[in-house]
N, C-alpha and C positions, 0 to 999 in steps of 0.2 A: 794292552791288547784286550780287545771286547770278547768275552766268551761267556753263553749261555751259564755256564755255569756260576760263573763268580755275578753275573745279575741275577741270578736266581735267588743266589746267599743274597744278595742285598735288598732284595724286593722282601725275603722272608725275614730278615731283621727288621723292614723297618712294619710287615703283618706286626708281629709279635711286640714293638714299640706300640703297638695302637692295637694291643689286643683283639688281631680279626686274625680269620685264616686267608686261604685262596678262594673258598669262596664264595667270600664276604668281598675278597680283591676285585673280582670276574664279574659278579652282580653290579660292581660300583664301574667297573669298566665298559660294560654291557651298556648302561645308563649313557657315560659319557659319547661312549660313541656312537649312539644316534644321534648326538647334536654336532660331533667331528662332521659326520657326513652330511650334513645341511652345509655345514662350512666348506668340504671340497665342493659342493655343488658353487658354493659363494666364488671361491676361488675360481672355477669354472668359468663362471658367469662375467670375471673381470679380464681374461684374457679370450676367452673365446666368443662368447653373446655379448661380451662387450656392455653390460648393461650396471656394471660397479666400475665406481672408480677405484684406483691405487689406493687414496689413502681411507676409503670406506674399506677396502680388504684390510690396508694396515690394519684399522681400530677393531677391525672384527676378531682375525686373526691373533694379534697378541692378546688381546683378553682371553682369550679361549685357553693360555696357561691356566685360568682357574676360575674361567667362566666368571668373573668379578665374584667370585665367592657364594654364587647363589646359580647353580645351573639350571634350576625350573627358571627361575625369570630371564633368565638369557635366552634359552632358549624359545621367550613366549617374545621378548623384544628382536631376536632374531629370524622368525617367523614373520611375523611384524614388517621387519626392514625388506624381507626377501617376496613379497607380497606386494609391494612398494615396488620395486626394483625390479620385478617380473612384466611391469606395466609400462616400464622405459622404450622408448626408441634407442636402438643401439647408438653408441658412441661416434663420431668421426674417427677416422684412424689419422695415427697422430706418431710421429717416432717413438719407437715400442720399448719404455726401460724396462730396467730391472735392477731393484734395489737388495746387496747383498751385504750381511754382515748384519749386527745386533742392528733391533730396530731405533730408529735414531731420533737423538733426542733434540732437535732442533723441532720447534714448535710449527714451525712455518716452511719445513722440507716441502710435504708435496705439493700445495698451495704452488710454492715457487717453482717447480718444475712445471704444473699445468700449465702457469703461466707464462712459461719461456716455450709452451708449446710439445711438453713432452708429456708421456702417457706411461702411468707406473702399471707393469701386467706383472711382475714376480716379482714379491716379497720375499727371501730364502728364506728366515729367521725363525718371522710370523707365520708362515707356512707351517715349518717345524714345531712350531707351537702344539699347531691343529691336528700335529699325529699324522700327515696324510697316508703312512703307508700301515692302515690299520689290518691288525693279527689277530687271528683268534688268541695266543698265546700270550701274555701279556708279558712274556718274557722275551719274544722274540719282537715284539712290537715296540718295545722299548728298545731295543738291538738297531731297530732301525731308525730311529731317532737319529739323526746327523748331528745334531749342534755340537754334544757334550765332546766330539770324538774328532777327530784327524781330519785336516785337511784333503784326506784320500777320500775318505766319506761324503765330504762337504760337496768336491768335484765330482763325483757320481750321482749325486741325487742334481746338484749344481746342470751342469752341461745337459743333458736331455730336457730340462725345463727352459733352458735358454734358445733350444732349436726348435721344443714342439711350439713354445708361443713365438714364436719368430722375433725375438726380443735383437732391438738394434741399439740400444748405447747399453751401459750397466754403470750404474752408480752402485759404489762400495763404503759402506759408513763407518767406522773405527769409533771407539771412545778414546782418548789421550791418555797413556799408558796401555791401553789393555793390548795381551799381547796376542789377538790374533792382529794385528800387524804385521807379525810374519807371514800368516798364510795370506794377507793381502797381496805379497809380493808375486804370491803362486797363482793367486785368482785372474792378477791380469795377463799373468802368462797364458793362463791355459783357454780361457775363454774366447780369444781371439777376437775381443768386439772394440769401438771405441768405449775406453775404460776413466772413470773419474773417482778416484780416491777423494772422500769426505772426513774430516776429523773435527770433533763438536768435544765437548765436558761439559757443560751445564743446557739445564732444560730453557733456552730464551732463542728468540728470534736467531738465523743466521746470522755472524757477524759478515761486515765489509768486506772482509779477505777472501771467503768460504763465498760469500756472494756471485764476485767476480771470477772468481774462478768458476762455477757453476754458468753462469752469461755466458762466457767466454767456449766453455763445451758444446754448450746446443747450438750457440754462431756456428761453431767450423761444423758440428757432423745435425744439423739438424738441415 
């Protein structure tokens, strides 16, 4: 069970492993989230102006776990890209996914979705990455991080992004073993879309099986 309190103890042991306080924490959080909020604007931009693609949100989004280690130049290449991408004609609409579950390791995912004609507008995972529901508190900010926590969590932040973008398939990605598998079971319960469970283990091309099965989804619901 999540409770401010015991993320509190943990944010403060790991200050005091890196010999800073709160706020030395607050200053460096302060920093990050001005570039979080270029990236919700990103986000924005792939479901509603239509002017990013899926898997331009994907590579943005999951970086932004740590900003590839250098966040002055992220955020001067993400400026960059979003200057670019301000100049777009919006996108065709196209059947609206949405990709749930860690981001997946198939090299050639959204490539092969655009090309069977689908449109990736929600990443859950990479989303989560970006912090989107930023706190002054850095305790409570963390609280709402979905990933680490329960299936409960997952479906709350989950479902309201599935109805505001008006998202019509949902592809679900698993790595082999890992065990939110189970909550995979929940997701296509709760979400009520056409649902396509993905399972990958290594970073290469879709394999033949994962393939056809994929085909096979956007024939009957696209």
């Amino acid at each position: 069970r999540r409770t401010h309190e015991d993320m509190d103890r943990e944010l403060r042991r790991l200050e005091e492993h890196y010999e800073v306080d709160r706020a030395d924490t607050l200053k460096a959080k302060a920093r990050l989230d001005e570039i979080r909020r270029k990236l919700l604007v990103l986000d924005e931009w792939t479901w509603n102006q239509r002017l990013v693609t899926g898997k331009e949100n994907h590579l943005w989004l999951v970086s932004s776990s740590d900003f590839n280690g250098d966040p002055d130049r992220f955020e001067e290449e993400l400026d960059a890209f979003m200057q670019e991408a301000a100049k777009r004609d919006p996108m065709p609409a196209k059947p609206r996914c949405a990709f749930l579950g860690v981001p997946p390791i198939y090299r050639d995912m959204y490539d092969l979705v655009r090309d069977l004609g689908g449109d990736v507008v929600f990443n859950e995972v990479q989303r989560q990455f970006a912090m989107p529901h930023l706190a002054e508190d850095i305790v409570e900010q963390y609280l709402l991080y979905t990933y680490p926590y329960t299936i409960k969590e997952r479906l709350e932040d989950i479902l309201p992004q599935l109805q505001q973008r008006k998202v019509d398939l949902v592809l679900s990605y698993i790595q082999s073993f890992c065990h939110l598998q189970i909550d995979n079971i929940l997701l296509k319960k709760y979400t009520g879309l056409p649902f396509l469970t993905l399972e990958g283990d290594q970073p290469e091309p879709m394999d033949n099986r994962a393939l056809l099965r994929l085909e096979s989804f956007f024939e009957v619901h696209s």
